[in-house]
Backbone as CSV, one residue per row, in Angstrom:
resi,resn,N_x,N_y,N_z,CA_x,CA_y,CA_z,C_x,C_y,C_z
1,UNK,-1.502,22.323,-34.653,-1.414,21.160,-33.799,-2.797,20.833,-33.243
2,UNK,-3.101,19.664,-33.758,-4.341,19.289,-32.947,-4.426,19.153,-31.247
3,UNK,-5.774,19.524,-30.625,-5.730,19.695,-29.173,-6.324,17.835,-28.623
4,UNK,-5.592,17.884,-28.061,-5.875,16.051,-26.842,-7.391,16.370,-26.753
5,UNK,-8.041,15.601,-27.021,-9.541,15.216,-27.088,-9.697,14.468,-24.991
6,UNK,-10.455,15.416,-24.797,-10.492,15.108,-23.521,-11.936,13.709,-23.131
7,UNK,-11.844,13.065,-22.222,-12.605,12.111,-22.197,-12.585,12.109,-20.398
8,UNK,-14.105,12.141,-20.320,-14.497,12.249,-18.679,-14.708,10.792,-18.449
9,UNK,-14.262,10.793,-16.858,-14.351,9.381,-16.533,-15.506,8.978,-15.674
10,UNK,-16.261,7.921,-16.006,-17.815,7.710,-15.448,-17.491,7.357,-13.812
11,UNK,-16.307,7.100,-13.580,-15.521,6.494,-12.360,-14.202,7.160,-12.371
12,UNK,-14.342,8.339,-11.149,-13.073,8.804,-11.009,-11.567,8.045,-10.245
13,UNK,-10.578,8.488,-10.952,-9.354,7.576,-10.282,-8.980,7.669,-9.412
14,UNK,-8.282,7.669,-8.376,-7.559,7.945,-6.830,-6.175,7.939,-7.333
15,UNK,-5.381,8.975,-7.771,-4.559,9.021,-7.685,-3.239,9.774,-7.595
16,UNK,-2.072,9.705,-6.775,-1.436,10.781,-5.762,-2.166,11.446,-5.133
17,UNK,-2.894,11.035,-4.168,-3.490,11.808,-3.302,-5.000,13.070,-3.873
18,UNK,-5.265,12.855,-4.696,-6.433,13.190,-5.694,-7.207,12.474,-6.027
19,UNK,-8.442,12.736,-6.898,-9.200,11.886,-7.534,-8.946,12.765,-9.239
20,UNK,-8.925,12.087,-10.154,-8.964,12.088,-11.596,-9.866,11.969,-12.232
21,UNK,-10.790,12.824,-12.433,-12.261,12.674,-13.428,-12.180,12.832,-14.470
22,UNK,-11.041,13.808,-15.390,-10.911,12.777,-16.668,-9.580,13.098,-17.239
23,UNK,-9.414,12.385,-18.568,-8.074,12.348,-18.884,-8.145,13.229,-20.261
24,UNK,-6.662,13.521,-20.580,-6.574,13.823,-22.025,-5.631,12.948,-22.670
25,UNK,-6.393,12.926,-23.892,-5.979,11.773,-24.766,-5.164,12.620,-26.360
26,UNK,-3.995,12.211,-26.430,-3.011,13.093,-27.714,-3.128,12.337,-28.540
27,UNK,-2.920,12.729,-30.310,-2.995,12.193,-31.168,-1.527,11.361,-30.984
28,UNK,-1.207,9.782,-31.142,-0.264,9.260,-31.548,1.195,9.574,-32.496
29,UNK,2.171,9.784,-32.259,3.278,10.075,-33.273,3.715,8.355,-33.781
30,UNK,4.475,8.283,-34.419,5.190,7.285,-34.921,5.714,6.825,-33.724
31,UNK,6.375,7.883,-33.169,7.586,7.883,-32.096,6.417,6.809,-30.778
32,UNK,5.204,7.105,-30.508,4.339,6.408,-29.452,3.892,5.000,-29.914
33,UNK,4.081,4.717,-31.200,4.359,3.593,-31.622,4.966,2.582,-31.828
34,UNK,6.303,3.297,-31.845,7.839,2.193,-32.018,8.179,1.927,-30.146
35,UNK,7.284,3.088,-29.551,7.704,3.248,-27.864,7.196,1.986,-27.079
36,UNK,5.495,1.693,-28.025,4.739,0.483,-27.470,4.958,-0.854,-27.689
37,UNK,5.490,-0.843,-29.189,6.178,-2.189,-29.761,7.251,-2.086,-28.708
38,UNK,8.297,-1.073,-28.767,9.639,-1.530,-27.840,9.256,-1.770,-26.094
39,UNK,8.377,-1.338,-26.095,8.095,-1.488,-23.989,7.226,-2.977,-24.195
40,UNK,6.391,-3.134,-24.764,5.886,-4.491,-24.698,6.150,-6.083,-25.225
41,UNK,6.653,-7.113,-24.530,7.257,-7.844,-25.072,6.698,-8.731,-26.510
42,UNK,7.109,-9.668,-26.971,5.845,-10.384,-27.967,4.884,-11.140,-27.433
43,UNK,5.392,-11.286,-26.275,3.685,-12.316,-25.765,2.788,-11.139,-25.148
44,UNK,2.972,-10.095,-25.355,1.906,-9.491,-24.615,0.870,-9.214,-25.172
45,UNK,-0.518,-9.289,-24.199,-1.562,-9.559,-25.016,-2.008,-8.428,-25.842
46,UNK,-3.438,-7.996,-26.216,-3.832,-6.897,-26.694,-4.203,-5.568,-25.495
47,UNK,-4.693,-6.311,-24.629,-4.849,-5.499,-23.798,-3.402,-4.826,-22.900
48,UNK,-2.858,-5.283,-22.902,-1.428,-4.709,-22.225,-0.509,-3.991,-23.165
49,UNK,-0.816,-4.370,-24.896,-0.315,-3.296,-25.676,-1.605,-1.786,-25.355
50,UNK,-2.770,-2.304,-25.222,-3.885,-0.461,-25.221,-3.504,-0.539,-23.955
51,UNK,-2.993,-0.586,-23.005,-3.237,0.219,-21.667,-1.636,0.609,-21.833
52,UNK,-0.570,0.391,-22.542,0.581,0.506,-22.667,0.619,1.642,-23.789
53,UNK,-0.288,1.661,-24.595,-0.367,3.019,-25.424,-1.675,4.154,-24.958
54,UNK,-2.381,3.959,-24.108,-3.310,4.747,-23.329,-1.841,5.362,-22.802
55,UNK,-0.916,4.715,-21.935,-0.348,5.229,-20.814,0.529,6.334,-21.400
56,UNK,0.926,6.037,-22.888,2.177,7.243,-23.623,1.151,8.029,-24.105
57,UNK,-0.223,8.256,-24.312,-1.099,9.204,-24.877,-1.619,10.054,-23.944
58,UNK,-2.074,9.289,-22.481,-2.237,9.948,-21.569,-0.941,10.940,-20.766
59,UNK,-0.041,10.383,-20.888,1.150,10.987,-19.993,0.589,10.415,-18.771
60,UNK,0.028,9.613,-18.544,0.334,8.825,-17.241,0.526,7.312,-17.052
61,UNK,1.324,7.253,-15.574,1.941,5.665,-15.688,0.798,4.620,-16.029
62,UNK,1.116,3.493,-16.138,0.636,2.628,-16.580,0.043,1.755,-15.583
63,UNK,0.534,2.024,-13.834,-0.442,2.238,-12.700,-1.629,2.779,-12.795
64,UNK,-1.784,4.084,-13.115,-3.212,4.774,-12.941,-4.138,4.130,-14.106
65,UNK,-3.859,3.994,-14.584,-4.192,3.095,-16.147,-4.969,1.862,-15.708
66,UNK,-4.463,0.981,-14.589,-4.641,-0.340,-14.575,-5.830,0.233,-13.389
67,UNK,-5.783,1.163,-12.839,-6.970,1.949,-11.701,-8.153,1.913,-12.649
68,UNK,-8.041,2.329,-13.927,-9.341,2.850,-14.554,-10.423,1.254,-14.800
69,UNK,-11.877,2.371,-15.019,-13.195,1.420,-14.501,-12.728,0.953,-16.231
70,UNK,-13.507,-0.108,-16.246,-13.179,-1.052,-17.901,-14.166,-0.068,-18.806
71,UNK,-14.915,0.347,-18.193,-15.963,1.090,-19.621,-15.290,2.222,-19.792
72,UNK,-14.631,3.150,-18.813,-13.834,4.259,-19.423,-12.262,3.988,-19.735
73,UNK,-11.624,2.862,-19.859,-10.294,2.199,-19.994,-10.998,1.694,-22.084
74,UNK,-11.916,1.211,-21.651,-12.712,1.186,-23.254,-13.124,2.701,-24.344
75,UNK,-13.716,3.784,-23.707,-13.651,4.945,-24.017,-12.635,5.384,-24.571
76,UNK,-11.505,5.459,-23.654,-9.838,6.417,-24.229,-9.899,5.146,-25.412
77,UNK,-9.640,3.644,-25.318,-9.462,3.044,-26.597,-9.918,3.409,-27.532
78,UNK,-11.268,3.616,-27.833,-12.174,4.066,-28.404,-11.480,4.983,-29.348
79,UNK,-11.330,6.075,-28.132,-10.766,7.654,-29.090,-9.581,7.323,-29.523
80,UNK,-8.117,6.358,-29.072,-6.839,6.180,-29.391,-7.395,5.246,-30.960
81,UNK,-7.748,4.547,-30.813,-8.687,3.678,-32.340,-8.853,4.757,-33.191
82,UNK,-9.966,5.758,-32.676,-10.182,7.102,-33.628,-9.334,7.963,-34.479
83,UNK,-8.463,8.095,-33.746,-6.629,8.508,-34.457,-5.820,7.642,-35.722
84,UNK,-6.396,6.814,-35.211,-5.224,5.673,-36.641,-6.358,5.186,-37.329
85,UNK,-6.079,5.183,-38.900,-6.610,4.389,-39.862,-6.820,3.077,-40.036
86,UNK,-7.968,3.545,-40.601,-8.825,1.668,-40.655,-7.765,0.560,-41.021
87,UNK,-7.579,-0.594,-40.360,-6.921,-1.496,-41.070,-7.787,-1.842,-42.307
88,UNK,-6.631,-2.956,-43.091,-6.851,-3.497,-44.236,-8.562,-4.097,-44.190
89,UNK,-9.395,-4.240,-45.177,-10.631,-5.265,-45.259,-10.039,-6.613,-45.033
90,UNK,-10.646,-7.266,-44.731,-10.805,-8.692,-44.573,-10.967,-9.247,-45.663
91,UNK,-10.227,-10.555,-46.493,-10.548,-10.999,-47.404,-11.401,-12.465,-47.463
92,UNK,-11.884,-12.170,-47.884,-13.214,-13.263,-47.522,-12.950,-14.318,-49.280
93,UNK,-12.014,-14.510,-49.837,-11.601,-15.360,-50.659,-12.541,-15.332,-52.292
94,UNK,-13.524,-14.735,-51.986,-14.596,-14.597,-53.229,-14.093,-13.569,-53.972
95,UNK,-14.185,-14.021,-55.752,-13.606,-12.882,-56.642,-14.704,-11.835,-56.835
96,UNK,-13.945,-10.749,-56.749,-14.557,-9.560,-57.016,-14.756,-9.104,-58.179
């Protein structure tokens, strides 16, 4: 089993009565996938699907989530990106 890739926060969180300097971040199952499609409606943007799958990777609510500074809310993306495979290339219409 791979270990949650930990990621320090440049801006610690306030939260329950603590401060949070950094988080751990788990590799994605299927199961944290069908969890984010089903919790987020279709208009929701991109950003409310990553802070909605930060929040099932982190194990924390989706409060402390919306606490974090944007460059380390960008970081955990970063590493949650790192976990899943490249999408498709772009087809740019020219024969190959």
């Amino acid at each position: 089993m791979t270990k949650p890739k930990i990621v320090r926060l440049c801006q610690p969180i306030a939260w329950e009565g603590g401060s949070m300097t950094e988080v751990h971040v788990r590799r994605p199952k299927v199961k944290d996938l069908r969890a984010m499609e089903r919790d987020t409606p279709n208009t929701a943007s991109q950003i409310d699907q990553g802070v909605a799958m930060a929040a099932l990777l982190t194990d924390l609510p989706v409060e402390a989530i919306d606490q974090m500074d944007a460059v380390d809310f960008a970081t955990v993306s970063e590493v949650i990106a790192g976990f899943l495979p490249p999408g498709p290339e772009p087809t740019t219409g020219a024969p190959s």
